[in-house]
C-alpha positions, 0 to 999 in steps of 0.5 A: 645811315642805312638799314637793308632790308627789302627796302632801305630806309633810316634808322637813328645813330643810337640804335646802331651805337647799341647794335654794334656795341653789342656786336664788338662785345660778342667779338671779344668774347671771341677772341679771348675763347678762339684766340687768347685762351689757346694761346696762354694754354699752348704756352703754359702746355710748353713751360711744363712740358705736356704730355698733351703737345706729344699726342696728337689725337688729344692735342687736336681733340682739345683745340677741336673742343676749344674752336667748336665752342669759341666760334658757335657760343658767341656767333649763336649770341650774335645770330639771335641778337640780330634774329637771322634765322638758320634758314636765311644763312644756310638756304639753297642756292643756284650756283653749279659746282662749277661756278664754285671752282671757277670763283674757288681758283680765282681766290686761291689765285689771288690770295697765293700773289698777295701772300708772296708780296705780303712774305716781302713785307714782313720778312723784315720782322721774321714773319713768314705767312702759310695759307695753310693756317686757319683762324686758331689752327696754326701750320703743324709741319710735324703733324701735316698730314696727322687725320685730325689735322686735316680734318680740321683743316679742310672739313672744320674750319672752313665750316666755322669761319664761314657761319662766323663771318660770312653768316652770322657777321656778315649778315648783321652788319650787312643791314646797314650797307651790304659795302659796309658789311662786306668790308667790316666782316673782310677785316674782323676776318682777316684780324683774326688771322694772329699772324701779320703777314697773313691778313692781307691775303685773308683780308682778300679772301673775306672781300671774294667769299663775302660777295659770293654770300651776299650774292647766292644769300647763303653761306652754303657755296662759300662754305663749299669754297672754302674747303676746295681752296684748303684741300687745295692748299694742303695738297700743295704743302704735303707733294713728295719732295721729288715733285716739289721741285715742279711745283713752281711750274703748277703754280704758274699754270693755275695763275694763268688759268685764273687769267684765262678764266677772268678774260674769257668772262667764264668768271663772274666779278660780284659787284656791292653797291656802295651806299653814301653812308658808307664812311658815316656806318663805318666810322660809328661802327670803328668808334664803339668801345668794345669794337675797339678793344675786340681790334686791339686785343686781336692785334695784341694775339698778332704780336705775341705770335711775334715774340713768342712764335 
């Protein structure tokens, strides 16, 4: 096993078991604050009937609040355990805005193709994945184009996710194999995601957006990424009707434009070095008990989307 600093040397089995041991704890603490608790408090807003689910502004205020402090308290733990300063997350980097549209159209290109074959596979279970959703911001098709919600959408979320898992976790995890962190961070993400048929492509966006932090070491472009690709996104969601028929048509243009990109080397493929510890890291990491229950109660937000969507 490997640790990645300036240079790669050992560390012993147990102060990994330790460290990712922690990691897994601070990862439920996570997901019962982002994911569980809005959850039970959406389904119990519903039995009663609240007032709240009729007003936007407090809706949106109160699941803003819930996401602002379920995101920042357990990766701000995550960030001093492993003692990443801010500066090393957030510093400049060398990329042109540019490079950020190009690598930005590239994901949005291959995360809309691994949604449509995802929607394929799940359709069978009545599950339909919406690239608008964002980790605990579900599709609102009657609250679309409320302020808040896009607000939330393109401006808070993205900056969330991004000091989450390309900051704080991917960083940690980076120290025992940058393949490794790329990998292990991509999965958490897309686990996330509370909705079977998005994780695929989620999981695709962790893998792209983590080799941008990794290669600028910073989350600075992917946070910049991330928000052109849900104004994107959005912008497709809310075309009037009468353009809607076209959009087939743009659609097809973007992908062969991502195709033009790649072939004409105007993109830039991110290559990670794979260490031999690799399968070593990974399977002591999966086997911590609480990295355990942090996957299955993640999995266990997905299904209740299922039955009680």
């Amino acid at each position: 096993m490997a640790y990645m600093n300036k240079k790669e040397h050992r560390i012993s089995k147990k102060y990994a078991k330790r460290k990712f041991s922690l990691v897994g704890l601070l990862l439920i603490l996570y997901v019962l604050f982002t994911l569980l608790i809005p959850f039970f408090l959406l389904m119990y807003m519903k039995e009663v009937n609240s007032s709240v689910l009729k007003d936007p502004i407090l809706y949106y205020g109160i699941y803003f609040i819930i996401l602002l402090f379920g995101t920042l308290l357990p990766f701000f733990m995550m960030r001093k355990a492993a003692r990443i300063p801010i500066k090393k997350i957030s510093r400049n980097f060398s990329a042109t805005f540019n490079d950020l549209f190009v690598q930005t159209i590239v994901a949005f290109t291959v995360c809309i193709a691994l949604t449509y074959v995802s929607n394929i596979l799940f359709s069978y279970i009545g599950l339909e994945g919406k690239l608008i959703s964002s980790i605990g911001l579900s599709y609102d098709s009657v609250n679309l184009t409320h302020p808040l919600y896009v607000f939330m959408l393109i401006g808070v979320t993205p900056l969330l996710e991004e000091y989450a898992f390309r900051g704080v976790l991917l960083q940690t995890l980076a120290r025992y194999g940058k393949s490794f962190g790329l990998y292990a961070s991509a999965f958490i993400f897309a686990l996330a995601h509370m909705n079977f048929a998005e994780m695929i492509p989620a999981f695709a966006m962790g893998i792209l957006f983590g080799k941008t932090a990794l290669r600028y070491k910073s989350i600075r472009p992917t946070i910049i990424s991330h928000m052109l690709f849900n104004a994107l996104i959005f912008i497709l969601y809310v075309v009037p009707s009468y353009i809607a028929q076209y959009m087939a048509y743009v659609l097809v243009a973007i992908i062969l434009f991502a195709a033009y990109l790649i072939l004409s080397g105007r993109y830039e493929r991110i290559r990670i070095q794979k260490l031999r510890s690799h399968q070593l890291t990974s399977m002591v990491f999966y086997s911590r008990p609480t990295v355990v229950i942090a996957i299955l109660l993640m999995i266990l937000d997905s299904l209740l989307f299922v039955f009680f969507k």
